[in-house]
C-alpha positions as CSV (number, residue, x, y, z in Angstrom):
1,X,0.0,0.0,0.0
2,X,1.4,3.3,-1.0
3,X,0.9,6.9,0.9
4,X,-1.4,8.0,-1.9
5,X,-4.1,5.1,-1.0
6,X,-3.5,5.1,2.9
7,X,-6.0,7.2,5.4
8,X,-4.6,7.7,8.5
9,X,-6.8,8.8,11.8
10,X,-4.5,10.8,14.1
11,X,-5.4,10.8,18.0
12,X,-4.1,12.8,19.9
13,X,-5.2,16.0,22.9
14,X,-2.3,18.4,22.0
15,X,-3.6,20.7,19.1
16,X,-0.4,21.5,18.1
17,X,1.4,17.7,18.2
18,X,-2.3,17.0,16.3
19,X,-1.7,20.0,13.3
20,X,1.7,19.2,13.0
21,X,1.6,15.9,12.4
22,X,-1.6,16.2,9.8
23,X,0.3,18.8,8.1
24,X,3.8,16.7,7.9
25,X,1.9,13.6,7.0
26,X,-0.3,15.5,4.2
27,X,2.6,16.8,2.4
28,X,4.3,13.2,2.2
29,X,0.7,12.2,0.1
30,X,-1.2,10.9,2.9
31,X,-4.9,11.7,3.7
32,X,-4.8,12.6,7.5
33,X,-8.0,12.6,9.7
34,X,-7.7,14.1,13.5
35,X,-9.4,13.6,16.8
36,X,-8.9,15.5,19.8
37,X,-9.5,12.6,22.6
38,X,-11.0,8.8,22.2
39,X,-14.3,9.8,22.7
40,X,-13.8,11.8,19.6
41,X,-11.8,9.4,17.8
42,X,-15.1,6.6,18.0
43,X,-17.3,9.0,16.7
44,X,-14.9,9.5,13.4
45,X,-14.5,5.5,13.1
46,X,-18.1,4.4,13.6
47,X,-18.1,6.4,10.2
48,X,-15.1,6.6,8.8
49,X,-12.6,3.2,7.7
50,X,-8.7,4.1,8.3
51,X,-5.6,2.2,7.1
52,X,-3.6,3.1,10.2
53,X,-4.2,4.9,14.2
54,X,-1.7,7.0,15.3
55,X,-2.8,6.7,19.1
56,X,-1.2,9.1,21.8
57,X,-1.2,7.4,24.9
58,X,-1.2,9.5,27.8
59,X,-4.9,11.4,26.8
60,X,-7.2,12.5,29.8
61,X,-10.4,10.4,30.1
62,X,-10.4,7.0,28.3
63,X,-6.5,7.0,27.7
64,X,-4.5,5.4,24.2
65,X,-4.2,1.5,25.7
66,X,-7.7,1.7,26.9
67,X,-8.6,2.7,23.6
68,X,-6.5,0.3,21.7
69,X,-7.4,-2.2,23.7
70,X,-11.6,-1.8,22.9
71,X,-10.7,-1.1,19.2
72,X,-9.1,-4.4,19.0
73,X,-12.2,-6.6,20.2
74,X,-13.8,-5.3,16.5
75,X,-10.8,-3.7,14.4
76,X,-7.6,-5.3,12.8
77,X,-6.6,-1.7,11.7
78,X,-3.1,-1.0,12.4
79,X,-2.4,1.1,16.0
80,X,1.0,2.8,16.2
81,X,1.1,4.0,19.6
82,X,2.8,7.4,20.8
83,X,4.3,7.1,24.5
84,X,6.2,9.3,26.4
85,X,6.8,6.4,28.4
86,X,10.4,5.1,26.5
87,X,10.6,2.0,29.5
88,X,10.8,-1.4,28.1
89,X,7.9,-2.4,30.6
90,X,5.6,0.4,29.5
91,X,5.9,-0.3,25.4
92,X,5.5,-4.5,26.3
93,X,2.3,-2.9,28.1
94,X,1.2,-1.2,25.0
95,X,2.3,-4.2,22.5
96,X,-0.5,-6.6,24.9
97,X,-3.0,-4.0,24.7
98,X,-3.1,-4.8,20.4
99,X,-1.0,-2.2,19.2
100,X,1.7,-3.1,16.4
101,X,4.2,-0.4,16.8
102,X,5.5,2.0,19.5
103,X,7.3,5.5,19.4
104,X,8.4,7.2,22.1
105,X,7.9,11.0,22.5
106,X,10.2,13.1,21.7
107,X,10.3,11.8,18.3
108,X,11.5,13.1,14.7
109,X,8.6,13.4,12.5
110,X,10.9,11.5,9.6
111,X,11.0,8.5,12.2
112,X,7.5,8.4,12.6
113,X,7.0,8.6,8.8
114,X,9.3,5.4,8.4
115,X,7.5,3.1,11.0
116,X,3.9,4.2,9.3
117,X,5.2,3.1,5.7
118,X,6.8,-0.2,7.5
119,X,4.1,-1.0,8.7
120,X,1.6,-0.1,5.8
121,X,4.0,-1.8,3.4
122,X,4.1,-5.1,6.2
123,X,-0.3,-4.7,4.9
124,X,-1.0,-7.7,3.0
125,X,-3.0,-7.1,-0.7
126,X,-6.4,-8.1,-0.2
127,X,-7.5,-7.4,-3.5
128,X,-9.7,-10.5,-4.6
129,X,-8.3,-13.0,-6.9
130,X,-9.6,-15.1,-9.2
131,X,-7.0,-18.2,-8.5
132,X,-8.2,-21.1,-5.9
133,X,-6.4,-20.2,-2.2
134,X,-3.9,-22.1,-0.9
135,X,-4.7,-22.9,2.4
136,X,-2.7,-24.3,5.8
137,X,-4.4,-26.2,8.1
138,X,-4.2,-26.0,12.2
139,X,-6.4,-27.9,13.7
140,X,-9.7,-26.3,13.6
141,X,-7.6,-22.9,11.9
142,X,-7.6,-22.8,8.1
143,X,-5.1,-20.1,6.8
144,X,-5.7,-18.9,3.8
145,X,-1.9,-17.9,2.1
146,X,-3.4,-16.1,-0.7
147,X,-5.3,-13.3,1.1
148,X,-3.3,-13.5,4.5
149,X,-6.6,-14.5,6.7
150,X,-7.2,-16.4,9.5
151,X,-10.4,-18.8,9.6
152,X,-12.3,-21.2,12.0
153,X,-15.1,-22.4,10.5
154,X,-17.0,-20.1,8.4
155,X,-15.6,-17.0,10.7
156,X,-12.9,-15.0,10.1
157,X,-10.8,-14.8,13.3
158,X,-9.2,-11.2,13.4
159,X,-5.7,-10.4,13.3
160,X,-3.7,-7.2,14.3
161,X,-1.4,-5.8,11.5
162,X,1.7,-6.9,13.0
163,X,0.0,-11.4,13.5
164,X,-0.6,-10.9,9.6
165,X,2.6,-10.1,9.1
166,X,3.9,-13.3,11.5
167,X,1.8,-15.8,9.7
168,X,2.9,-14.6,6.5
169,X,6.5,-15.2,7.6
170,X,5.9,-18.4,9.1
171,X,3.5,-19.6,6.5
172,X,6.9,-19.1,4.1
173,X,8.7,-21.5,6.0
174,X,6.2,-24.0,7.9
175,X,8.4,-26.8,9.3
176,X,11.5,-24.4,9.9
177,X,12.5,-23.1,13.3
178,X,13.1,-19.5,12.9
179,X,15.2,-16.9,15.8
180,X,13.8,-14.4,17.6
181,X,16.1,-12.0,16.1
182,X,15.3,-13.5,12.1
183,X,11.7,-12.4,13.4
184,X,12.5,-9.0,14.6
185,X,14.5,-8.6,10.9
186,X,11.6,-10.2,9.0
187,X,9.0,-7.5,10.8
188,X,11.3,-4.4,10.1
189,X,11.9,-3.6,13.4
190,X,14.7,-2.5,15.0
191,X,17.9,-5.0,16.6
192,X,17.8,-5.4,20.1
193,X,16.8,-7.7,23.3
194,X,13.6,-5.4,23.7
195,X,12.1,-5.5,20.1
196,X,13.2,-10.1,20.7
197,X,10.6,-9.9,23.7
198,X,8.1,-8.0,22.3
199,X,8.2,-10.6,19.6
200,X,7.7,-13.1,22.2
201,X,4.3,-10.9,23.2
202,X,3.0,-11.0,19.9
203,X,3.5,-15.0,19.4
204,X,1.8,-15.2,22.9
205,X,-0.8,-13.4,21.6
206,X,-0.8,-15.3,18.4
207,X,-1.6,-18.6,19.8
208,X,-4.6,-17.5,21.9
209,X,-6.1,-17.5,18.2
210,X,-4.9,-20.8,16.6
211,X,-4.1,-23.1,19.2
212,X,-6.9,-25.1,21.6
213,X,-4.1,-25.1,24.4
214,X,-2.2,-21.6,24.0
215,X,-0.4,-23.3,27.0
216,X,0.4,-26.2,25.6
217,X,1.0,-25.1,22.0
218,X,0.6,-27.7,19.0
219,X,0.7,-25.5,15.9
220,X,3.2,-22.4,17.0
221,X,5.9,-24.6,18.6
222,X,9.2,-23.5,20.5
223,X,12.1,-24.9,19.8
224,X,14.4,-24.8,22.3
225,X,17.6,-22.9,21.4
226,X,16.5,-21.9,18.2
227,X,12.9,-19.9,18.5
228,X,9.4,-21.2,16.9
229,X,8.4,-22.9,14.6
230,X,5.2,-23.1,12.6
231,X,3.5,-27.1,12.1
232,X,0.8,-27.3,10.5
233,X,-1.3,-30.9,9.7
């Protein structure tokens, strides 16, 4: 997905952070919605479909995890999280509340700019295609490797930006054991011991929605010593 098709919903209660960052992101071809708080923010989105939230944390009233943690429960839309909070504890926090990115304030606009096109470009191309899907099979999961979706049954189980992007790497390599830090490269992020346990978050979170036992995982296995491994039927 390019700049030019993406619509991005900026949340934030500092007018000027808000006008700034509309106006930065505008002239870099992207069409920019604001809100002013998360009550204002739902109003937009019961009306409005985005491509990506750029969610300040620290709002008065219903505050950015609160937020992206309702969101989640109906949306797969992207959350990039804004935190003046830099400790690894607090970004871990926001990464289990369903957000797929963190940046901590202060921040150069250009920096923020890179992580939205990462993860817009991590998006996978949902445009229908003709061609029969190849499928993996999990159990009771069915994942469809054409269009990047999750399914049990006849429902489509929901998946943040940043799972898509997981399955789509493991679904490359099913059968091979891949490192935390091939992970971290294969997402975009950056290197370091903090970005290898966040990945641990998000395959936590993962197998809450393919495996029976999350505890006792069948399909998303560890392999001691050299990271996880995806094994499907």
């Amino acid at each position: 997905m390019s700049a030019g098709d993406a619509h991005l919903l900026i949340v934030d209660d500092d007018e000027r952070i808000r006008t700034l960052l509309q106006k930065f992101l505008m002239r870099h071809g992207f069409l920019v919605t604001s809100a002013r708080d998360a009550a204002h923010a739902r109003r937009i989105l019961a009306g409005l479909e985005f491509d990506l939230i750029v969610l300040d944390v620290m709002m008065p009233g219903e505050d950015g995890l609160a937020l992206t943690r309702s969101l989640r429960e109906t949306l797969q839309t992207p959350i990039l999280l804004l935190t003046a909070k830099g400790e690894t504890g607090n970004r871990i926090e926001g990464l289990e509340a369903g957000a797929d990115d963190y940046l901590p304030k202060p921040f150069e606009p250009k920096e923020l700019l890179l992580r939205i096109n990462a993860i817009l470009r991590r998006m996978p191309d949902t445009r229908a295609e003709d061609a029969a899907p190849k499928v993996l099979t999990l159990g009771t999961i069915r994942y469809d490797l054409e269009r990047g979706e999750l399914w049990q049954g006849d429902d489509l189980v929901r998946l943040t930006a940043t799972e898509i992007q997981l399955m789509k790497i493991f679904s490359a390599q099913p059968g091979t054991a891949l490192s935390r830090a091939k992970l971290v490269e294969e997402l975009g992020r950056d290197r370091g011991q903090a970005q290898e346990r966040a990945v641990d978050v998000q395959i936590t979170r993962l197998r809450r929605k393919i495996e029976d036992n999350p505890k006792q995982p069948q399909y998303l296995q560890t392999v001691r010593g050299s990271g996880y491994m995806l094994a499907p039927d």
